[in-house]
LUMDRENGU-369548 format. One line per 8 residues: number of its first residue (from 1); their letters; for each residue x, y, z of C-alpha. Coordinates in Angstrom, 3 decimals. Layout:
<rs>
NUM> A> X,Y,Z | ...
</rs>
This chain:
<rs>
1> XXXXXXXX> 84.410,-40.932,203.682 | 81.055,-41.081,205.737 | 80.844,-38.310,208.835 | 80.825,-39.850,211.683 | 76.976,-39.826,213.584 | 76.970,-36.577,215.743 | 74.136,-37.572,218.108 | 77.015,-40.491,219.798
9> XXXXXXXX> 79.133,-37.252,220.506 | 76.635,-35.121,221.979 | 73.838,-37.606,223.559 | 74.565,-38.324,227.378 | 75.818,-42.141,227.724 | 75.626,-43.217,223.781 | 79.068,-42.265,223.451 | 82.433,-43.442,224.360
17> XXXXXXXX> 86.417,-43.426,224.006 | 85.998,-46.140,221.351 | 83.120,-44.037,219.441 | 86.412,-41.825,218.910 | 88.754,-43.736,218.268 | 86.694,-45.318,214.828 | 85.679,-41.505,214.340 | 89.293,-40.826,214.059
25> XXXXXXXX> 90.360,-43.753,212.095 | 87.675,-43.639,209.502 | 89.629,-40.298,208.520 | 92.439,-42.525,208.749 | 93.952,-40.445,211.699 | 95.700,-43.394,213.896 | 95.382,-41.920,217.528 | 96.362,-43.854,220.942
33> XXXXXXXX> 94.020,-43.976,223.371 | 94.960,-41.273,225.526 | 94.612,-38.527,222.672 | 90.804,-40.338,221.804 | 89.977,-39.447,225.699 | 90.968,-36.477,225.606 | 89.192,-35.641,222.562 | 86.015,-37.671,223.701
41> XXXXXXXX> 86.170,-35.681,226.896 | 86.519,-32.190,225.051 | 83.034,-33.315,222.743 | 81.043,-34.390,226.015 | 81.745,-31.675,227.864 | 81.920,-28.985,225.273 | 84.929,-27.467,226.287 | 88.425,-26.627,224.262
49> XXXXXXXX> 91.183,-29.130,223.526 | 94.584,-27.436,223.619 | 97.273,-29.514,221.698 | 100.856,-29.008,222.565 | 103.440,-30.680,221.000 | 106.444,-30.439,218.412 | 105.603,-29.433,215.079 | 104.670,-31.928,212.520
57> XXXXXXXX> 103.184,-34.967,215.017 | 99.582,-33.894,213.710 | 97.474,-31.730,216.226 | 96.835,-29.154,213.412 | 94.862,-32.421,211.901 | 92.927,-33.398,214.487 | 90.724,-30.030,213.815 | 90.055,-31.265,210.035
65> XXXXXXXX> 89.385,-34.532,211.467 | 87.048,-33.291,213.060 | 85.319,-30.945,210.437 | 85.510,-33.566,208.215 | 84.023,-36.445,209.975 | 81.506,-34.093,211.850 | 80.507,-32.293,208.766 | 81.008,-29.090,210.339
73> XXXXXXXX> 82.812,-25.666,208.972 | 86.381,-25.493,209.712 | 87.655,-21.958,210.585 | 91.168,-21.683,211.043 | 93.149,-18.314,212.835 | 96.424,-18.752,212.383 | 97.924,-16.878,215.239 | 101.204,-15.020,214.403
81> XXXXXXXX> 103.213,-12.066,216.182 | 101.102,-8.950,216.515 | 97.704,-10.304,215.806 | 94.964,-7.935,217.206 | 91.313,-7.817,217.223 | 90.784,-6.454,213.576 | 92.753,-9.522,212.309 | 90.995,-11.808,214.590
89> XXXXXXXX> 87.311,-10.628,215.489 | 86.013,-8.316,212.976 | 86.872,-4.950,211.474 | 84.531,-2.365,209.834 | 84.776,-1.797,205.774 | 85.728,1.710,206.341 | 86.057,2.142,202.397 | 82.456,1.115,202.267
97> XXXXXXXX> 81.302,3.530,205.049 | 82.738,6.289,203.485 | 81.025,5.248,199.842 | 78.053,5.167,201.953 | 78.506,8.577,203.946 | 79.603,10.415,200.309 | 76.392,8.712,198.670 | 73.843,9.972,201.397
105> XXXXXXXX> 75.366,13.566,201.556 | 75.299,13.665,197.781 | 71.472,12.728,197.427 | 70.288,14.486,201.022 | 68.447,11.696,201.816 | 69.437,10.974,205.202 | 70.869,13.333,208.307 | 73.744,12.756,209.972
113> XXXXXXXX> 71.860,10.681,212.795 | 70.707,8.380,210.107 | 73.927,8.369,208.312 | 75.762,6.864,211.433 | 73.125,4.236,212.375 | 73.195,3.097,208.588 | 77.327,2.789,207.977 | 77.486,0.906,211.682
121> XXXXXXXX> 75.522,-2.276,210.964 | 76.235,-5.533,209.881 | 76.418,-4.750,206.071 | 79.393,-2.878,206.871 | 80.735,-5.427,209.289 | 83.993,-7.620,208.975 | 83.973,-11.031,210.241 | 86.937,-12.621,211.015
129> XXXXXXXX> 87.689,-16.427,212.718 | 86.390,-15.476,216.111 | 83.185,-13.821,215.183 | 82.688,-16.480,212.526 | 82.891,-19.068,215.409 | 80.021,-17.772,217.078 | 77.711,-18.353,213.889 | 75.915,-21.630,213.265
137> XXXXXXXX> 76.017,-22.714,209.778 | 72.248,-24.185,211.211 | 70.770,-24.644,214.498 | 72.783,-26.956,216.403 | 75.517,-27.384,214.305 | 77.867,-24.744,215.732 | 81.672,-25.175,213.814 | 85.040,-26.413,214.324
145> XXXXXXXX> 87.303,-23.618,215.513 | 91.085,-24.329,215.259 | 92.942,-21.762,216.695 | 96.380,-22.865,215.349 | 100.064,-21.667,216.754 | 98.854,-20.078,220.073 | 102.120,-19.794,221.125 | 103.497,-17.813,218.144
153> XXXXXXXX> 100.905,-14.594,219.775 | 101.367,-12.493,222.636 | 100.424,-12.195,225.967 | 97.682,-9.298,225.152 | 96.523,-11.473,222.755 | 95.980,-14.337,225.475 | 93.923,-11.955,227.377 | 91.458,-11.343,225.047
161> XXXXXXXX> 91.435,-14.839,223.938 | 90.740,-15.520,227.888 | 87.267,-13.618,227.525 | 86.376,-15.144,224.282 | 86.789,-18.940,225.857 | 84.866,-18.286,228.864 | 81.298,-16.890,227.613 | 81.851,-17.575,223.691
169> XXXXXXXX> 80.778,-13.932,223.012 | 82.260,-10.373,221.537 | 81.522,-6.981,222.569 | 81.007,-4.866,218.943 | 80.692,-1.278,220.798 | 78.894,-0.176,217.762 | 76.350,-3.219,217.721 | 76.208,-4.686,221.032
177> XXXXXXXX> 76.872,-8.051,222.252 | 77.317,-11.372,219.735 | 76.932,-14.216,221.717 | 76.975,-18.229,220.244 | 73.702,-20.103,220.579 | 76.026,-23.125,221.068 | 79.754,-22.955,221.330 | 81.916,-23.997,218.948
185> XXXXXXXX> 84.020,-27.226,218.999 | 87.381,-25.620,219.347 | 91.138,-26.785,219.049 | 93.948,-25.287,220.283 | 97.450,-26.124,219.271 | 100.997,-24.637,220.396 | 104.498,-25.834,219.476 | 105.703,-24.811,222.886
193> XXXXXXXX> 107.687,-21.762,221.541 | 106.954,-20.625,224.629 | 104.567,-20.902,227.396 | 100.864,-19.801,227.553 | 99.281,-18.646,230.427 | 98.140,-20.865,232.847 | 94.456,-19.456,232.755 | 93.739,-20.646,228.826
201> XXXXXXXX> 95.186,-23.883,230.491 | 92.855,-23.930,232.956 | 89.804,-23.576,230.275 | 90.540,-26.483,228.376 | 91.081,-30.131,228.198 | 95.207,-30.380,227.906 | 96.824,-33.261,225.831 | 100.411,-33.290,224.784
209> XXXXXXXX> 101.088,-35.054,221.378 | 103.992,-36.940,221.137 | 106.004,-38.350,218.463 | 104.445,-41.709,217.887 | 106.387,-45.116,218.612 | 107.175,-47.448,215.672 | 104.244,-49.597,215.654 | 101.916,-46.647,215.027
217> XXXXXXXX> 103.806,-44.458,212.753 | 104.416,-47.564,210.423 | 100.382,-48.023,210.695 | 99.734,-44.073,209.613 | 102.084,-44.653,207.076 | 100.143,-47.500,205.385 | 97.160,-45.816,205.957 | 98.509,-42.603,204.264
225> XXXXXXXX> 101.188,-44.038,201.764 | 99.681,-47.316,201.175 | 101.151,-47.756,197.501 | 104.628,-47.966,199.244 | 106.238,-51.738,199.607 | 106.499,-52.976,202.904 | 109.906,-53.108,203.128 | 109.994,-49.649,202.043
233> XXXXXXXX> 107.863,-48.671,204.839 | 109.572,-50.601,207.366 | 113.050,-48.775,206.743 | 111.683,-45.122,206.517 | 109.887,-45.365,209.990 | 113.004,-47.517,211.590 | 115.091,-44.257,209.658 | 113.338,-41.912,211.258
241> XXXXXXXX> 112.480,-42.994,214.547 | 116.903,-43.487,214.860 | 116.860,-39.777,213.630 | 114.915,-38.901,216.703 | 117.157,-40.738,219.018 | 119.699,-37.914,217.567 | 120.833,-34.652,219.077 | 119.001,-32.451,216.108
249> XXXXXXXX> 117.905,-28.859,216.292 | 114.489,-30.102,214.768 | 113.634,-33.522,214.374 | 111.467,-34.837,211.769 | 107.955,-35.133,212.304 | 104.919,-37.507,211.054 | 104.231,-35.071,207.981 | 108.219,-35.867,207.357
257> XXXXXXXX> 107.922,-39.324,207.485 | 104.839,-38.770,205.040 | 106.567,-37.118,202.483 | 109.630,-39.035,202.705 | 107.678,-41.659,202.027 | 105.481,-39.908,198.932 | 109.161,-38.742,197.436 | 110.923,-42.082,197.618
265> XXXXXXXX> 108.034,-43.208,195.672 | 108.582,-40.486,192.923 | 112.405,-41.741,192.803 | 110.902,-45.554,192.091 | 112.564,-46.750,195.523 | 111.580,-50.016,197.091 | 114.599,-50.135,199.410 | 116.383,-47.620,201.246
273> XXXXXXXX> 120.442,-47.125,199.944 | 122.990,-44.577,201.074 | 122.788,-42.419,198.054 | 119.220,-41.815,198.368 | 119.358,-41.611,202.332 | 121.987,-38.542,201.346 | 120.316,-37.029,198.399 | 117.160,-37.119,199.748
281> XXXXXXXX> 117.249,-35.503,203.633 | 116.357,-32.287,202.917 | 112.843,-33.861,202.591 | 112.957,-35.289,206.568 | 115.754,-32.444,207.938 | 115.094,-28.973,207.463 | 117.796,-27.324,209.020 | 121.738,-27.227,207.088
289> XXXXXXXX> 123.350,-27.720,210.297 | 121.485,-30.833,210.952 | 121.266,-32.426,207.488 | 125.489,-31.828,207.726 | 125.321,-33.752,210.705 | 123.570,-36.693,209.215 | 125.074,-36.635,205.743 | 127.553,-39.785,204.875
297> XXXXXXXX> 129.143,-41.570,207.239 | 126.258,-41.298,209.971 | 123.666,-41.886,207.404 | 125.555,-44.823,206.624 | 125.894,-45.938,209.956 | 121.737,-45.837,210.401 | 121.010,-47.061,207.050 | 123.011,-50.334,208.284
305> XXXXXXXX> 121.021,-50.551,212.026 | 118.222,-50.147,209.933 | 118.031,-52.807,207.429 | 119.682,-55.144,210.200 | 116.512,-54.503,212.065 | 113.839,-55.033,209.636 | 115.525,-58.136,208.317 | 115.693,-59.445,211.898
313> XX> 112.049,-58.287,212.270 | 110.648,-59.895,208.778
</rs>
């Protein structure tokens, strides 16, 4: 795949929604037009995109998208319950130091003034996703930050976060201030476990991604299965998209649909029947109480509106 030309993201009036819409489809990421101007606005005017959406409808891709078709680093923090600055920012080698501290005692080479300065500088120093963000791999090419599962944090965590956002820069008490030469593309995403604070809101360009209609999610499938028959294709995303229509605890998502798709290929399928539908829905529902649900008769009873459908459509 060829990355996409930077200068048509970042040059004033030689870009445009449908510069982003062929970036995102030559990484064969099928996006509707809303998403593309909400991405295209994000580029222009350099500040974050936070995705919300169920899991599984792609936001988490858009970031490698990106990377990819940018040719920029992608750093990832995945955000999880309890995650604090040394996990996030950067942490000191404290091994290392003391290595270092034992060394310069042992040989007398250094006082203790000396010894201090030396074990607090960057050798020493821990980078982690948010520091790393700040680098440039080279001038002008700052990277893609993807700050993935927001939501799963907490609200200290948020705060912090708040500061970072607003000046792209990091306090190091020991060092000083780390500020980026050029912020960092950055991606936000959130599966609406619960809400964030209205202030990281605030700071970025919002989009919520939704499940995608038919018409699209049989185009991503082509474009990401395309060894699977037509017909094939046709009946998983009519399956699926009559799954949704369900009362579920979690419905299946695009990466569901994908490797639906992928497995009914292992199993040599070129048409959906009820024994695979019921053998097989652990790979679309991941929850006992739901697959329970579907198994059999209601299976059945989609499998039928189904095929009804996409021989009415063909």
């Amino acid at each position: 795949m060829d990355t996409f030309p930077v200068e048509r993201m970042t040059e004033h009036g030689t870009s445009s929604v449908d510069d982003v819409v062929e970036m995102l489809r030559s990484a064969s990421y099928v996006a509707d037009r809303s998403l593309a101007t909400a991405l295209f606005l994000s580029l222009r005017l350099g500040r974050p995109l936070f995705l919300e959406g169920e899991a599984g409808v792609g936001k988490t891709e858009i970031a490698n998208v990106l990377s990819r078709t940018l040719d920029r680093r992608l750093i990832r923090l995945q955000c999880y319950e309890g995650l604090d600055v040394s996990s996030a920012v950067y942490e000191w080698n404290y091994a290392m130091q003391m290595i270092d501290i034992r060394i310069a005692e042992a040989t007398g080479k250094q006082d203790r003034e000396q010894i201090e300065d030396g074990i607090f500088s960057e050798r020493f120093l821990i980078k982690r996703p948010l520091l790393q963000a700040l680098e440039e791999d080279s001038p002008g090419r700052p990277p893609v930050l993807l700050i993935d599962e927001l939501d799963r944090t907490d609200e200290p965590f948020e705060a912090f976060l708040l500061e970072v956002l607003s000046d792209f820069q990091v306090t190091i008490p020991e060092i000083g201030t780390v500020q980026a030469a050029e912020p960092p593309v950055v991606v936000i995403t959130s599966n609406r476990t619960r809400e964030i604070h209205d202030a990281i809101k605030r700071r970025c360009f919002y989009f919520w991604v939704d499940y995608p209609d038919a018409t699209r999610e049989l185009e991503i499938l082509k474009l990401k299965v395309p060894d699977a028959a037509e017909r094939l294709s046709r009946q998983v995303v009519a399956f699926v998209q009559q799954l949704r229509s369900r009362e579920l605890f979690k419905l299946p998502g695009v990466a569901e649909t994908i490797d639906w798709t992928n497995a009914l290929l292992q199993l040599d399928k070129i048409d959906l029947d009820p024994e695979t539908v019921n053998s097989s829905l652990g790979v679309l529902l991941k929850y006992q109480d739901d697959i329970e649900k579907i198994r059999g008769s209601e299976a059945a009873r989609i499998l039928d509106e189904v095929r009804t459908g996409v021989a009415a459509g063909a």
